[in-house]
C-alpha positions as CSV (number, residue, x, y, z in Angstrom):
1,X,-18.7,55.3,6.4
2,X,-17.0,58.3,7.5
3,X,-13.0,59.4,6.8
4,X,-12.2,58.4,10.5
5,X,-13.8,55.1,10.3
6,X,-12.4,53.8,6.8
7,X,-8.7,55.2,8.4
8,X,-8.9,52.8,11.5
9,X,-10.5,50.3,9.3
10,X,-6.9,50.1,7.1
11,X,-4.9,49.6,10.1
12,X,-6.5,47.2,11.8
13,X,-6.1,45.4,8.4
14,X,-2.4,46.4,8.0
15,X,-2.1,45.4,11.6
16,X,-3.7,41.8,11.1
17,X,-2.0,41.4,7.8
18,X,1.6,41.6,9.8
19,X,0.5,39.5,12.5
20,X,-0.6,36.6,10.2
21,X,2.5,37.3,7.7
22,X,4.7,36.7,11.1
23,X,3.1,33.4,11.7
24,X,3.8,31.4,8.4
25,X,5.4,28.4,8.5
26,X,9.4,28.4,7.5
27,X,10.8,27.4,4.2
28,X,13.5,25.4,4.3
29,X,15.9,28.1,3.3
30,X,14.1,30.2,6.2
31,X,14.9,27.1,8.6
32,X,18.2,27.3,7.2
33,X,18.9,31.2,7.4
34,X,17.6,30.4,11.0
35,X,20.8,28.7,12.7
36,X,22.4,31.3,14.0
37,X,25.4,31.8,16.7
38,X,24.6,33.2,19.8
39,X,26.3,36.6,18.6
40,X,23.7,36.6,16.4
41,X,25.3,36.0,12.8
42,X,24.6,33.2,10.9
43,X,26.5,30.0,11.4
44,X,29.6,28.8,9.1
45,X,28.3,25.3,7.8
46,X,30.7,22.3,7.4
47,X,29.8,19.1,5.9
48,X,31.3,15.7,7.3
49,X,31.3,12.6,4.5
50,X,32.4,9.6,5.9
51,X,32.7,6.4,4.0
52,X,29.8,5.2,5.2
53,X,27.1,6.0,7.5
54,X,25.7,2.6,9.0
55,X,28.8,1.5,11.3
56,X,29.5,1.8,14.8
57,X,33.4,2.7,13.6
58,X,31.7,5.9,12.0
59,X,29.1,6.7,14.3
60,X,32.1,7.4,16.6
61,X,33.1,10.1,14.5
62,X,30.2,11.5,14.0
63,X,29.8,12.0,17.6
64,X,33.1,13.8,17.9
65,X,32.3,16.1,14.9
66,X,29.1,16.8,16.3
67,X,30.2,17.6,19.9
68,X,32.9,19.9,18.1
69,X,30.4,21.2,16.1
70,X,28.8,21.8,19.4
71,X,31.6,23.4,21.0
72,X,33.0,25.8,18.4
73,X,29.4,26.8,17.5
74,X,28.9,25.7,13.7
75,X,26.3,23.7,11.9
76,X,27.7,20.5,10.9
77,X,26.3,18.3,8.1
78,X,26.9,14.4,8.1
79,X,25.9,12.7,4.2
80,X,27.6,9.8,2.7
81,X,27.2,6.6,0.6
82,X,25.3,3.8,2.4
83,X,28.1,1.3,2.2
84,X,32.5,1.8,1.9
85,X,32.3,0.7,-1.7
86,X,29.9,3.2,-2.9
87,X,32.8,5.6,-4.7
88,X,30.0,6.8,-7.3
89,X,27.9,7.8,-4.2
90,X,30.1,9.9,-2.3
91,X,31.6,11.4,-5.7
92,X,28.5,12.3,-5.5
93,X,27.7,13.5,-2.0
94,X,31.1,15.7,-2.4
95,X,29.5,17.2,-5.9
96,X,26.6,18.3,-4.5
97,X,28.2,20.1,-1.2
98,X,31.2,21.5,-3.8
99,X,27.8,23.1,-5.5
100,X,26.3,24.7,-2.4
101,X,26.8,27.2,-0.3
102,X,29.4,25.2,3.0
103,X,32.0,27.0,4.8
104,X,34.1,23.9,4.5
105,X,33.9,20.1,3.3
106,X,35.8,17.4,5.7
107,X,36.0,14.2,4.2
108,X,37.1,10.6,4.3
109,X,38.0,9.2,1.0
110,X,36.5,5.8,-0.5
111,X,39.6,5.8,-2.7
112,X,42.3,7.4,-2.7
113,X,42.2,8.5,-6.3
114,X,38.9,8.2,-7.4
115,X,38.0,11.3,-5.3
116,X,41.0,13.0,-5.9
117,X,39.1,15.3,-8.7
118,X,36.7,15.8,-6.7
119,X,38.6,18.0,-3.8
120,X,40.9,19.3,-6.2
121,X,37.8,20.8,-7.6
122,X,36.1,21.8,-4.3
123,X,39.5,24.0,-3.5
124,X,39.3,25.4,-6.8
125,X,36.3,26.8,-6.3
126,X,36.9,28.0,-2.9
127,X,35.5,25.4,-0.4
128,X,38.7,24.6,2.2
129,X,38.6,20.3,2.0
130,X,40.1,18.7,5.2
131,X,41.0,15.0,4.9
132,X,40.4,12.5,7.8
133,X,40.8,8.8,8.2
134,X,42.2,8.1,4.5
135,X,44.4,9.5,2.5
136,X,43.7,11.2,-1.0
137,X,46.3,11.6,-4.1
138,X,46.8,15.2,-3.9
139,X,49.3,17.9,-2.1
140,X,48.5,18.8,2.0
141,X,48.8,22.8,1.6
142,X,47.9,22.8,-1.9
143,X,44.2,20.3,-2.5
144,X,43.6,20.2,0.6
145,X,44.4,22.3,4.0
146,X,45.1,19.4,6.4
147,X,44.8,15.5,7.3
148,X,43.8,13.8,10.6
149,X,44.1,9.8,10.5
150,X,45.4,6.9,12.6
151,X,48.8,6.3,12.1
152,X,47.8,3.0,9.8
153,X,51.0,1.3,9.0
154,X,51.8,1.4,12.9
155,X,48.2,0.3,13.8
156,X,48.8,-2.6,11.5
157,X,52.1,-3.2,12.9
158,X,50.8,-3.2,16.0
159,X,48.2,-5.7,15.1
160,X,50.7,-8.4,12.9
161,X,53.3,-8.4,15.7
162,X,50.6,-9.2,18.5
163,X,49.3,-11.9,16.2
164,X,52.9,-13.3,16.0
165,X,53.5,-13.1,19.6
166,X,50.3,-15.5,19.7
167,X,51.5,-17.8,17.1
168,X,55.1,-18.0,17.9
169,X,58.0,-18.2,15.0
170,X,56.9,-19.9,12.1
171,X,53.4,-19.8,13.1
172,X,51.0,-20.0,10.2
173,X,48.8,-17.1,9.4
174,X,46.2,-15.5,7.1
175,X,45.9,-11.8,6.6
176,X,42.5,-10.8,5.5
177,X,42.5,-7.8,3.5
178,X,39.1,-5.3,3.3
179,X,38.8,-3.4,-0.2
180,X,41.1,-2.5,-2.7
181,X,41.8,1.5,-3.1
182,X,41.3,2.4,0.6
183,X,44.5,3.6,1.7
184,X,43.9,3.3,5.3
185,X,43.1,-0.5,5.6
186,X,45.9,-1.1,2.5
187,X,48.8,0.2,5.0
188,X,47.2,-1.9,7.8
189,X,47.2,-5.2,5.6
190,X,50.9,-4.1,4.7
191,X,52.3,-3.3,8.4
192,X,50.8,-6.5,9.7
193,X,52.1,-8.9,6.8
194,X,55.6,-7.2,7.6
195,X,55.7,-8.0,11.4
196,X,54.2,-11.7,9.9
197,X,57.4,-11.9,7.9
198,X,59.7,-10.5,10.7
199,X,58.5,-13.5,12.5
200,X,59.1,-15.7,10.0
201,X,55.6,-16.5,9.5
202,X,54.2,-19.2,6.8
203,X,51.5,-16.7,5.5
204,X,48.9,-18.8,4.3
205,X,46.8,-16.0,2.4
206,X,47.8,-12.1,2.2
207,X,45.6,-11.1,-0.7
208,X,42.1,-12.0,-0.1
209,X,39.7,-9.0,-0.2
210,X,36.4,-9.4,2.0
211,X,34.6,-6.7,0.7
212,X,32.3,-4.1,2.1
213,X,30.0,-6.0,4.3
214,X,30.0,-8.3,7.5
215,X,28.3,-10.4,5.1
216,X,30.8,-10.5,2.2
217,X,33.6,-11.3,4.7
218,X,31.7,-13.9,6.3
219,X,31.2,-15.5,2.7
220,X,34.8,-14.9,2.1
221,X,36.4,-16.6,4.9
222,X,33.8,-19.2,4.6
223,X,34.9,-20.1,1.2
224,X,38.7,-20.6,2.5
225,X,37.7,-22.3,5.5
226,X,40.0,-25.8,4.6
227,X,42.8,-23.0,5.0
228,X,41.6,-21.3,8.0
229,X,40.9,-24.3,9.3
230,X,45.0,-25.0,8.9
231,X,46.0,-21.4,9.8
232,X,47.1,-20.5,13.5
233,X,46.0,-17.2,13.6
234,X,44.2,-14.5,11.5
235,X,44.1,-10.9,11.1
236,X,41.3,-8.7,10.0
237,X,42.1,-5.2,8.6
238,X,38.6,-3.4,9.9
239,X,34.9,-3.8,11.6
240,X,33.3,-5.5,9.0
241,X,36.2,-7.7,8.4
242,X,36.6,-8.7,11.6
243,X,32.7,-9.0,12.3
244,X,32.7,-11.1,8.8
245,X,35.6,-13.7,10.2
246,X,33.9,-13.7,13.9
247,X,30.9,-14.7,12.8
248,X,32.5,-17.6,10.2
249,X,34.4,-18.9,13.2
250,X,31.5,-19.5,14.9
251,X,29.5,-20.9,12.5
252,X,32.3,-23.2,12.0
253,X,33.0,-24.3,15.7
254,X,36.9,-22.6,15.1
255,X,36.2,-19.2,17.5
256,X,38.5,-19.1,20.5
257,X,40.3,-21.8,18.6
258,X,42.2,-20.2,16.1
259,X,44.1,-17.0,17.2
260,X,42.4,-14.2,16.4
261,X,43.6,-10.5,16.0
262,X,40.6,-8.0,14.5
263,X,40.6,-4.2,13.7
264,X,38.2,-1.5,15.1
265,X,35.2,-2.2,18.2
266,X,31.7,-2.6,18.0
267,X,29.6,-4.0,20.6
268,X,29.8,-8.0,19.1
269,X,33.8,-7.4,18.9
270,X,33.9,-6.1,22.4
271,X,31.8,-8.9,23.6
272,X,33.6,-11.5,21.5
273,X,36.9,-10.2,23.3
274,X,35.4,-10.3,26.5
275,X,34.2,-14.2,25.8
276,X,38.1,-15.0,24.3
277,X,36.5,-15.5,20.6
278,X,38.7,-12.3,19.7
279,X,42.3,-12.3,21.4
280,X,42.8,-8.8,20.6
281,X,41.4,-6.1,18.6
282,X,43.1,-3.1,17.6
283,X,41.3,-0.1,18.4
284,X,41.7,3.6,17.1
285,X,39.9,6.7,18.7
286,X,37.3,7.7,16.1
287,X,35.5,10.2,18.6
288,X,38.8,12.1,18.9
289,X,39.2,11.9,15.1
290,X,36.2,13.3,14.6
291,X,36.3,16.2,17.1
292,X,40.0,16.8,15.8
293,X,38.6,17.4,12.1
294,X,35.9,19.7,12.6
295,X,38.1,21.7,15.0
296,X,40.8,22.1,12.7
297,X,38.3,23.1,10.0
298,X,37.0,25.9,12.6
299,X,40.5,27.0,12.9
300,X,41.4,27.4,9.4
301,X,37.9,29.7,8.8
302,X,39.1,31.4,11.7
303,X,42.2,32.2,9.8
304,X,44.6,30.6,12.6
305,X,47.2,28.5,11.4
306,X,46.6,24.4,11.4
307,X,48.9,21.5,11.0
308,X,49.1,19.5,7.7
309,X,48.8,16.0,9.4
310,X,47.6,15.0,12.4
311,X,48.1,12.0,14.2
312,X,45.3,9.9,16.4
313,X,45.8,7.2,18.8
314,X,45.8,3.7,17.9
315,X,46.3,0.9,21.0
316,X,46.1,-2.9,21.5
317,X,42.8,-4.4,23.5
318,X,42.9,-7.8,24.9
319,X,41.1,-9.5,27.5
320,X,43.3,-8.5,30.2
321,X,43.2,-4.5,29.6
322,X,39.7,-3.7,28.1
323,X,38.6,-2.4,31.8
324,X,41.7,0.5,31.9
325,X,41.3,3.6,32.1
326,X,43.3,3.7,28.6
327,X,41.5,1.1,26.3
328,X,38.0,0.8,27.9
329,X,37.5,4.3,26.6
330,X,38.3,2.8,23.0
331,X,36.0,0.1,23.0
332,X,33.1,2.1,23.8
């Protein structure tokens, strides 16, 4: 073969050597080199670890971080623990992203001290930790740049003094409580038993935990169901509390019988309040507490200054106002 041959011979197998090099498939750390803005720099990751991942409560903030995510142009990351009394799990989960390579961490505590090492130790090493829904033991400013919740002792006040309006003075009531070391539900427990006591209330039970399940409250209340069956009116702290007691007053022939004040929507609690099993639920805005997070987050990267706590909405649905333009919203 002459010179000119063996020359053209080379690049055409230069030339095929790119083209199939080009065509590989991507690695996962290609795939993940790959999400780019549309200025073309690669985007600032943040991780969202909820309590849980399998409830309509959190589904709703995933949907807001995501559509913020969305909006601001970032890659967001939802991992947690399977159920809210998984602490080991999202310890875990919050390891593992406190080991890689995130722009941020925004997370909502299992308990409020058991993760406390954990963000202490992602702002050590540099990760920025933004608190939503539950509180953490720590410093805002210090272990952690900001935190975005429902006002809980008001949402629980809220919730108590409807139940009490229900009842009337004196009325006897049950306060079912949901885990012990979740800060949220803890000041909702404690704001509702207050307004019980300010109207002079004979509180059956106040310190009956129903655990992390529909299932384990519906066991719960079903194993107090002689005092149930005396109370005039229960409230529930969260989803699956409430969807634990719903589905015991059923079973029991006591729904739309006994008073009934539950935390949080989902589509059975929606319906339930629409049939007048459920006289009213209170309802927070978990969309805009998750859109409210992941902006903040954004903000702080960007360097623009954030407030420590921020405040989300927290109402009262019954029968009569689920269709507003205010609650109907809510209850979606």
């Amino acid at each position: 073969m002459s010179r000119p041959s063996r020359t053209a011979s080379l690049a055409m197998a230069l030339l095929l050597t790119a083209i199939l090099g080009c065509s590989k498939s991507p690695t996962p750390t290609d795939a993940h080199a790959s999400a780019t803005s549309e200025a073309g720099k690669a985007k600032r990751t943040i991780v969202m670890i909820p309590k849980a991942t399998q409830s309509a409560f959190w589904n709703a903030v995933r949907r807001g971080g995501e559509q913020a995510a969305k909006d601001l142009d970032v890659e967001l990351l939802w991992k947690g623990p399977g159920s809210e009394n998984d602490r080991a799990g999202q310890k875990q989960v919050t390891q593992q992203f406190t080991n890689s390579s995130v722009d941020g961490i925004c997370l909502a505590p299992t308990d409020s001290k058991a993760l406390a090492a954990e963000v202490r130790s992602a702002t050590a090493k540099g990760i920025p930790v933004l608190i939503f829904d539950s509180a953490v033991d720590g410093e805002v400013g210090k272990d952690f740049i900001s935190f975005v919740a429902t006002d809980n002792t008001k949402a629980g006040e809220l919730g108590g003094k409807h139940l009490m309006e229900l009842v009337g003075k004196g009325g006897k009531t049950i306060c079912f409580r949901h885990m012990e070391g979740h800060e949220s539900t803890s000041k909702r427990e404690d704001g509702a038993i207050a307004e019980m006591k300010a109207g002079e209330a004979e509180i059956l039970v106040d310190d009956r935990y129903t655990g992390a399940s529909q299932g384990e409250a519906q066991t719960t209340a079903l194993n107090m169901i002689d005092v149930v069956r005396k109370a005039d009116g229960v409230f529930a702290s969260n989803q699956t509390a409430s969807e634990g007691v719903l589905a015991a007053l059923r079973k029991t022939n006591l729904a739309g019988k006994v008073k009934f004040v539950g935390f949080d929507s989902s589509p059975q609690l929606v319906a339930a309040l629409r049939d007048g099993e459920i006289d009213a639920l209170v309802v927070q805005d978990p969309v805009k507490m998750g859109y409210t997070a992941v902006k903040m987050m954004v903000d702080h990267l960007d360097g623009k200054p954030i407030e420590e706590q921020v405040v989300t909405d927290v109402r009262i649905a019954t029968k009569e106002n689920m269709e507003t333009p205010e609650i109907k919203p809510l209850l979606d």
